[in-house]
C-alpha positions in Angstrom: 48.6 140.9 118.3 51.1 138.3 118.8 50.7 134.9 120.4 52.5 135.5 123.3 50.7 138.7 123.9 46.9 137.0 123.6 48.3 134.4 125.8 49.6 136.3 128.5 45.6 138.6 128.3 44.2 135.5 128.8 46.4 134.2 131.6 45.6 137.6 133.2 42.1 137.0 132.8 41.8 133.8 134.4 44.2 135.0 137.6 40.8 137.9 138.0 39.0 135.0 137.8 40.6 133.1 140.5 39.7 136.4 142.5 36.2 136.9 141.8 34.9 133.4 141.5 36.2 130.9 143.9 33.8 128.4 142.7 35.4 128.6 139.0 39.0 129.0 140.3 38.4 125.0 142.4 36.9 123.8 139.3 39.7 124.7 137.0 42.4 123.3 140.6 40.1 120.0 140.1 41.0 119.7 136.4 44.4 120.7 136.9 44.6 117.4 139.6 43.1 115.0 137.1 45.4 115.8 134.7 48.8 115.4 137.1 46.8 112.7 139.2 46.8 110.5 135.6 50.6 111.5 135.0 51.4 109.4 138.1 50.9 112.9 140.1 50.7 112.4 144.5 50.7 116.1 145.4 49.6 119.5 144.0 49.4 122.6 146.1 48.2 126.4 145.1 50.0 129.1 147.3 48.8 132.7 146.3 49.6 135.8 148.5 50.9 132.8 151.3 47.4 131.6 151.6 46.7 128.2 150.1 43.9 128.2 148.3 43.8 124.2 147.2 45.7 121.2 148.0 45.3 117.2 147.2 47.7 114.4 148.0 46.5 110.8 146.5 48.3 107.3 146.5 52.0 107.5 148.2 51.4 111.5 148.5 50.6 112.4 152.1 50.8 116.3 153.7 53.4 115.6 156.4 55.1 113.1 153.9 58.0 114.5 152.0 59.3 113.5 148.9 61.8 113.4 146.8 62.3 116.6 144.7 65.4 114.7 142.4 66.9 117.9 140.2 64.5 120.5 142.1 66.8 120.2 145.2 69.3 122.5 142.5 67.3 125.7 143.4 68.5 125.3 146.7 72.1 126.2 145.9 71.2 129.9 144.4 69.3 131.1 147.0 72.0 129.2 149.1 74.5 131.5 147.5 72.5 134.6 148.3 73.1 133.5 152.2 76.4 133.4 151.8 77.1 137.3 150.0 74.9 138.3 152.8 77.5 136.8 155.9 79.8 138.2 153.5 81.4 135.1 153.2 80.9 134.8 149.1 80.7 137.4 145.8 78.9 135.8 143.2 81.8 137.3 140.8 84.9 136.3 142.2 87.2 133.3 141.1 86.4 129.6 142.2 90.4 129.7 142.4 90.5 131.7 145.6 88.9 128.9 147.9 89.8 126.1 145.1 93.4 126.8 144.7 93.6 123.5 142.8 91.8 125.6 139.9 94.7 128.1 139.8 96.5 125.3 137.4 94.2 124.9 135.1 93.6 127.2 132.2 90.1 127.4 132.0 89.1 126.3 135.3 91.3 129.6 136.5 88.8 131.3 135.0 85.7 130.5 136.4 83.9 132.9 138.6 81.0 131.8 140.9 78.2 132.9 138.6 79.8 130.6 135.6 79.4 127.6 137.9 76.0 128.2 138.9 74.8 129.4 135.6 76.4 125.9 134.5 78.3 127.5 132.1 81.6 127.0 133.5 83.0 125.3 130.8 83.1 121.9 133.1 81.0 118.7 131.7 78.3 119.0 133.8 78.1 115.3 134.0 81.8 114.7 134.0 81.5 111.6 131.7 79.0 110.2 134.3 75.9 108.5 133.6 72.5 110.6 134.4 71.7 110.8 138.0 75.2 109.3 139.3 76.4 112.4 141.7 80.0 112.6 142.2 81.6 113.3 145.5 82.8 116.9 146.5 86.6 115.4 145.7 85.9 113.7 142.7 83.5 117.0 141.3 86.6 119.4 142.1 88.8 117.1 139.7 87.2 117.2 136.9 88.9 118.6 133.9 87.6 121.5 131.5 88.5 122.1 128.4 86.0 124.8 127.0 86.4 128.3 127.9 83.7 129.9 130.3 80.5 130.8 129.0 80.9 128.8 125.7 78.2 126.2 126.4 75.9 125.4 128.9 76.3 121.6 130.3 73.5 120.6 132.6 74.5 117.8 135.1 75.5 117.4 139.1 79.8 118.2 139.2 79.2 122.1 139.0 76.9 121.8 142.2 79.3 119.3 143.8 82.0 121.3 142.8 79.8 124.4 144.4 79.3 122.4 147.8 83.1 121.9 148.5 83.5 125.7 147.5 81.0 126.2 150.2 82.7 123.6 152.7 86.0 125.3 153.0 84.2 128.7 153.1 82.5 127.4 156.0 85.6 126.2 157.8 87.9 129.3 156.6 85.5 131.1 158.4 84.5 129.0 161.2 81.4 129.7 161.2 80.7 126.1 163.2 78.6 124.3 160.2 79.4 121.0 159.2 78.7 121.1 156.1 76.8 123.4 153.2 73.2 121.3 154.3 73.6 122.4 157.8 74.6 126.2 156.7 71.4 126.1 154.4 69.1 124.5 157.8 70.7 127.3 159.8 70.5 130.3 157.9 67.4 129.3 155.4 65.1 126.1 155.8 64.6 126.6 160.2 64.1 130.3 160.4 61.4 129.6 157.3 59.9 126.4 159.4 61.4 124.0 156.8 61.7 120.6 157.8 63.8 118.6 154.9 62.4 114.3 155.6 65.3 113.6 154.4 68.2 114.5 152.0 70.7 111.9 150.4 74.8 112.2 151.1 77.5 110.6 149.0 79.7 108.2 150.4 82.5 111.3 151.3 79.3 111.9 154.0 78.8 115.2 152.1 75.2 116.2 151.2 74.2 115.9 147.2 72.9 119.7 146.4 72.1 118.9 142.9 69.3 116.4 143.9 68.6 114.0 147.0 66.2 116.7 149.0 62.8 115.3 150.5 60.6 117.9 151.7 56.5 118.2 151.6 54.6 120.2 149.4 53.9 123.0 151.9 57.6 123.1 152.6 58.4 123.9 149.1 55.6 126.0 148.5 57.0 128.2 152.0 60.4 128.4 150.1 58.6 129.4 146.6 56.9 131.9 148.6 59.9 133.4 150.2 61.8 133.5 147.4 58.7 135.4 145.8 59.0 137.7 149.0 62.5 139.2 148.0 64.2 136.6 150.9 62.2 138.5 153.2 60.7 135.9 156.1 58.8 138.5 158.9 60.0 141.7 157.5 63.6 140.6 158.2 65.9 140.0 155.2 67.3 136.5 155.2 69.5 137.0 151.8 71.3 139.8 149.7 68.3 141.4 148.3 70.7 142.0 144.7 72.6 138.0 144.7 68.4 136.9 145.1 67.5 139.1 141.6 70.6 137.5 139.9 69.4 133.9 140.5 66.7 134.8 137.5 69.1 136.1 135.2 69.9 134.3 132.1 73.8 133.7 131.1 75.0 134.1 127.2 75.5 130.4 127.7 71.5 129.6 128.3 68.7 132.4 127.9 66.4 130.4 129.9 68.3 129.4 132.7 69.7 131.7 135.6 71.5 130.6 138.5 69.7 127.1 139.3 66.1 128.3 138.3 64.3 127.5 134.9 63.2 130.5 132.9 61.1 129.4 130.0 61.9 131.5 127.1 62.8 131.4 123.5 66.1 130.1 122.9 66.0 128.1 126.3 68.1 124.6 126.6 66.4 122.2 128.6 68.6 119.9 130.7 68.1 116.9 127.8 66.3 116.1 124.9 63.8 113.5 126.6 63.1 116.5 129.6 60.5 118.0 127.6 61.4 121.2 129.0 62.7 122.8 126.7 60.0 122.4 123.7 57.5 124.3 125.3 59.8 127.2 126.0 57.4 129.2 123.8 54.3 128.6 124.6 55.3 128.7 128.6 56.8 132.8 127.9 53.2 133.1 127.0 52.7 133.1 131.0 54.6 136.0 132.1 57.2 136.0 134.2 57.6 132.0 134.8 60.5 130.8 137.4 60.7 126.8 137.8 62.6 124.4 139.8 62.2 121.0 137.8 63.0 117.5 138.7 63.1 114.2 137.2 59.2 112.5 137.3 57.9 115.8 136.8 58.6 117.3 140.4 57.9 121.1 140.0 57.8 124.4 142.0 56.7 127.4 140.0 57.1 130.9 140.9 54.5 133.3 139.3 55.8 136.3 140.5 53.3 138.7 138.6 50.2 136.7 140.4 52.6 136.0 143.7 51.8 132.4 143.0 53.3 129.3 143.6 52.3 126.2 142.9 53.9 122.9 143.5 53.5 119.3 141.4 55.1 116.4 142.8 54.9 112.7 141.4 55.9 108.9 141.7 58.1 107.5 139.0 61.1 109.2 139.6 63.4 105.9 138.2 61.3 105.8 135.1 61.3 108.7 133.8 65.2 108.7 134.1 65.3 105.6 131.9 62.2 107.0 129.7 61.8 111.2 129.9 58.9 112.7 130.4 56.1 111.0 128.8 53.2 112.6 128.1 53.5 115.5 130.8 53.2 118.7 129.7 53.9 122.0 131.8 52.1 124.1 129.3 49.2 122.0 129.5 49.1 121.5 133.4 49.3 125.2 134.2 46.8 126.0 131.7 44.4 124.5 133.4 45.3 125.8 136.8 45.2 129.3 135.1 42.6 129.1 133.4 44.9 130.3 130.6 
C-alpha cells in the first residue's frame, strides 16, 4: 500500500474520530492551536457541516476583528468569475481581447482567454518586473507586455488579477449593471447575500480595489465563504454562481497541476507561488489528505476546503511584512492539519 493511500486511511480515521469522540476531536483542535499560536498564529476556526465545532483568537486576533488575508484575497476572483458567467456577463473561455481591445495588437496577449489569466498561465509576468507585494494599477496591469505564448509557464504574481479587475470594470459598465467597481459587484452579488462583512479592503491609487490581496475579513467570514464554496455556490437552496464555472475553479492548467483558477491544489508536480512559500514542498505529503483546496496568503493566512469531510478550517496570523522579507519559517501545512486531523 502506498504512502498516499495509508495516509489518506488514516486521515479518514481520525475525521470518524471527530464524530464519535468530541472529547479527542478538542484535544487534537487544542494541539493544532499551540502549534499555529507559536508560529505567530491569532485565529483558528473549525467549520464542519456549517457548524463550528472550535474557535480561538489570542493576542491581536479578536472574533469581530478582521484581518488581513494578503494573497488569500486571490480566491475571491474565481468564485467572482463564476458570478459573472451566471448574469451572463462573462465565459470563462472567451478572449481577454473582446473587452481589452488593447490585447487585439499583441501577439500573445490576443490569445489569452479568461481561464489562461486566472490559471496564471497567460503568458504575462505575473509580477510584471515588480517587486513582491507591489500591486499595480488596473492601467498599468493591462499594459504589461507578454512574450511567452499561453499556457507555457505559470507566473504567480498580482498583474493577471489587476489585469482581471479592469476586464471586470468595463464589463460592469458595458452592461450597466450600476456597480462601481469589481469590489462592489463581488458585495452585491457574493459577500451581502452570504452575510459577509469585508473590515476593510485596500485600493490602489487609480481608487480601484486590489483583488490579488488587500481583503480584511474575520475568521467566521471566511469560513462562511469556504463553506459556500463547499456548498456548490448554493446559499439557502438558491444558486448564487454557475454551478459548472464553480467546478472549473479546482481544475489544474498544463501550466501548474496544483493550481486551478485562484485555489491551491496540493499535488505532485505543484508550483508553489516562490521558493521561500513553502508551499510547494509539501505538495506530497498534503495529496495524502484527499481532496485538499487552499487559499494561501503571506504570514501563513489560510482557508482550507476539505470537501470529502465538508470541512473548512481557517489559520490566520501576525507577521504578514516578515514573512515577505523572510518566507515561511518554520510553518508547516502538513504538520498543522495533521494535528487538527488527527492524521
Amino acid at each position: 500500500m502506498t504512502q498516499t493511500l495509508l495516509s489518506r486511511r488514516a486521515t479518514l480515521v481520525g475525521l470518524s474520530a471527530l464524530a464519535a469522540a468530541p472529547a479527542l476531536a478538542q484535544t487534537r483542535f487544542e494541539a493544532a492551536k499551540a502549534y499555529s499560536i507559536a508560529r505567530r498564529g491569532i485565529s483558528f476556526l473549525v467549520m464542519q457541516r456549517g457548524q463550528v465545532l472550535f474557535e480561538d483568537y489570542q493576542g491581536l486576533g479578536l472574533r469581530f476583528k478582521g484581518w488581513e488575508l494578503a494573497s488569500g484575497t486571490k480566491s475571491f476572483s474565481g468564485v467572482m468569475a463564476a458570478a459573472l458567467v451566471q448574469d451572463g456577463l462573462l465565459k470563462l473561455d472567451e478572449y481577454c481581447a473582446d473587452t481589452l481591445t488593447e490585447f487585439w495588437s499583441d501577439r500573445y496577449r490576443s490569445a489569452i482567454r479568461g481561464t489562461d489569466l486566472l490559471h496564471l498561465g497567460s503568458g504575462i509576468d505575473g509580477k510584471g518586473g515588480r517587486r513582491f507585494g507591489d500591486v499595480p494599477t488596473y492601467a498599468d496591469a493591462i499594459a504589461i507586455p507578454s512574450n511567452r505564448a499561453t499556457g507555457s509557464q505559470f507566473s504567480y504574481g498580482p498583474v493577471p488579477f489587476q489585469i482581471f479587475g479592469e476586464l471586470v470594470r468595463r464589463k460592469l459598465i458595458a452592461a450597466k449593471t450600476g456597480d462601481v467597481d469589481p469590489l462592489a459587484y463581488l458585495n452585491r452579488r457574493l459577500l451581502t447575500p452570504l452575510g459577509i462583512k469585508p473590515i476593510r479592503w485596500q485600493r490602489g491609487k487609480d481608487g480601484m480595489p486590489h483583488l490579488p490581496s488587500g481583503a480584511a475579513i474575520t475568521a467566521r467570514d471566511w469560513a462562511k465563504f469556504g463553506q459556500f464554496v463547499l456548498a456548490g455556490g448554493v446559499h439557502q437552496g438558491k444558486p448564487l454562481v454557475d454551478a459548472a464555472a464553480l467546478r472549473a475553479n479546482f481544475e489544474a492548467s498544463s501550466a501548474n497541476p496544483g493550481y486551478g483558477l485562484t485555489w491551491w491544489m496540493p499535488r505532485p508536480g505543484m508550483i508553489g507561488p516562490g521558493p521561500r512559500s513553502g508551499v510547494a514542498g509539501e505538495a506530497v505529503s498534503l495529496s495524502g489528505l484527499g481532496k485538499l483546496y487552499m487559499a494561501a496568503g503571506a504570514g501563513n493566512q489560510r482557508l482550507y476546503l476539505l470537501p470529502e469531510q465538508d470541512m473548512v478550517i481557517v489559520r490566520q496570523a501576525d507577521g504578514i511584512a516578515q514573512s515577505m522579507r523572510a518566507g515561511a519559517g518554520d510553518w508547516s501545512d502538513q504538520t498543522f492539519l495533521s494535528l487538527v486531523l488527527g492524521a
